[in-house]
C-alpha positions as CSV (number, residue, x, y, z in Angstrom):
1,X,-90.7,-95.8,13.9
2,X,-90.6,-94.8,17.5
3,X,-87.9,-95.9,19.7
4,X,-87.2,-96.6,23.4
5,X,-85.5,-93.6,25.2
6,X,-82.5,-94.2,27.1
7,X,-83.6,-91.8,30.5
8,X,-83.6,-93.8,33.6
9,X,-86.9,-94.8,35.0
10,X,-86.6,-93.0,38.3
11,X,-85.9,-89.6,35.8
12,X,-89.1,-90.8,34.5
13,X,-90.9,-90.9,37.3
14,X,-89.9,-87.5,38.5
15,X,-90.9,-86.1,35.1
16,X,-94.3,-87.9,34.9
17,X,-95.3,-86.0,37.9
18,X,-95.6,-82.8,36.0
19,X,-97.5,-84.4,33.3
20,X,-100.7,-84.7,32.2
21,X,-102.0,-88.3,31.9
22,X,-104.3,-89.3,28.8
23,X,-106.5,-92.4,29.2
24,X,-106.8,-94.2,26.1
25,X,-108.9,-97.4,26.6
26,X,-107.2,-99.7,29.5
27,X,-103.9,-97.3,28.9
28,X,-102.1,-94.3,30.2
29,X,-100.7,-92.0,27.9
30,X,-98.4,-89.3,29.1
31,X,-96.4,-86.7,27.3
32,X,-93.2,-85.8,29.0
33,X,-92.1,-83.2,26.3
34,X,-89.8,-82.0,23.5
35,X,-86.1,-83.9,23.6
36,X,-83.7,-81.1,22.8
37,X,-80.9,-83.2,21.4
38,X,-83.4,-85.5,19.2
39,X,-85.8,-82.9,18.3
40,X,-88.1,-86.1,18.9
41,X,-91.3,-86.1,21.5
42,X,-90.6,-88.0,24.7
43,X,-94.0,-90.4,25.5
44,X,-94.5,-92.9,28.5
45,X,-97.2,-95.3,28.1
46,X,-97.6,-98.5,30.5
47,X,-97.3,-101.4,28.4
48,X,-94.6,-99.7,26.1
49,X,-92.1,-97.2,28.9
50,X,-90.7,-94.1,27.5
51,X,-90.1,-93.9,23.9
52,X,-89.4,-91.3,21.3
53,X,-92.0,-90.2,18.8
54,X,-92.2,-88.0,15.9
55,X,-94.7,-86.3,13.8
56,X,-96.4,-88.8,11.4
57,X,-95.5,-91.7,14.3
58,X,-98.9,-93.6,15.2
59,X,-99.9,-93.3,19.1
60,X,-102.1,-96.0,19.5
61,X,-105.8,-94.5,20.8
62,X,-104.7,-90.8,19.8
63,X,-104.0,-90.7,16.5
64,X,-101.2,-89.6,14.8
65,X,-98.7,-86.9,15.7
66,X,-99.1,-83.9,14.1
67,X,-97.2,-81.7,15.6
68,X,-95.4,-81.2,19.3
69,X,-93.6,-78.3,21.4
70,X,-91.8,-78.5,24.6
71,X,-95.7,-77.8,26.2
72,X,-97.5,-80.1,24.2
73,X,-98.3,-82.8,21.6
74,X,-100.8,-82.7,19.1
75,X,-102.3,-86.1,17.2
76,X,-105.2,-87.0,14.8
77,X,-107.3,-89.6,14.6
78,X,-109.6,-90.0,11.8
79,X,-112.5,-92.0,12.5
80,X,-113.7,-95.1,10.1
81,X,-117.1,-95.5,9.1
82,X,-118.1,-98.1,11.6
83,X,-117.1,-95.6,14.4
84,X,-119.1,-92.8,12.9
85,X,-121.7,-94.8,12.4
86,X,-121.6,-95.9,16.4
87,X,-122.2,-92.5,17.1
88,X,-124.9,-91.7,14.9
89,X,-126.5,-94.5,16.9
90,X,-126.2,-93.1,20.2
91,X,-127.0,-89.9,18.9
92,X,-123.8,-88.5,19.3
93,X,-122.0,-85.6,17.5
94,X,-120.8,-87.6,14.2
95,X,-117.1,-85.6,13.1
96,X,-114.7,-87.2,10.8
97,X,-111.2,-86.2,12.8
98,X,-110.5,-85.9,16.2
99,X,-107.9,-84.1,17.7
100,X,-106.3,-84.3,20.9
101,X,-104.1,-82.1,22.4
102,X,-102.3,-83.5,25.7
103,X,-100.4,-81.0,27.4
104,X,-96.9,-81.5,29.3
105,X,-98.0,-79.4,32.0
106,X,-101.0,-78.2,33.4
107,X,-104.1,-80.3,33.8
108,X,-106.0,-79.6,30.3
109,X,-106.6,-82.1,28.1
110,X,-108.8,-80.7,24.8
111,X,-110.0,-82.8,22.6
112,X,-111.5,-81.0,19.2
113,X,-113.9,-82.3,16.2
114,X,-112.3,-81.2,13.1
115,X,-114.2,-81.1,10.0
């Protein structure tokens, strides 16, 4: 279960600007990296503030966490039938995982089919 992190907002703030930001839906998503004394991933998402994930934790839109680093955190998301059949239907490339790695820093966000 993920909890709220106890760093000030402002902290945040100043932390978020070195991030990269996922959009999931409506959402932002950003990973603010690898808490040293909880070993635990530090996420900020709009509706939710910063909160502590870890791996097996559901992200809601990415999946869930895999793995993370201090650079970056890794999440699955494996599609349901009704979503792979969506993209059959607008001819899309139909994959039964996706993976999204959102880095801390940097501006690459790579999101991978994996078979």
């Amino acid at each position: 279960m993920a909890r709220v992190h106890k760093a000030s907002l402002s902290a945040c703030v100043a932390i978020a600007g070195l991030t990269v930001v996922m959009r999931v839906g409506a959402t932002e998503i950003r990973y603010l990296g690898k808490d040293g004394e909880t070993n635990m991933a530090v996420v900020y998402e709009q509706s939710r503030g910063v909160f502590e994930v870890k791996a097996g934790d559901d992200l809601p839109g990415l999946g869930k966490v895999v793995e993370f680093d201090d650079d970056q955190l890794i999440c699955r998301y494996r599609l349901s039938p009704t979503e792979k059949e969506d993209l059959r239907r607008r001819k899309a490339a139909v994959y039964d995982v996706r993976q999204v790695v959102t880095s801390r820093v940097g501006a690459r966000i790579v999101v991978v089919p994996v078979r």
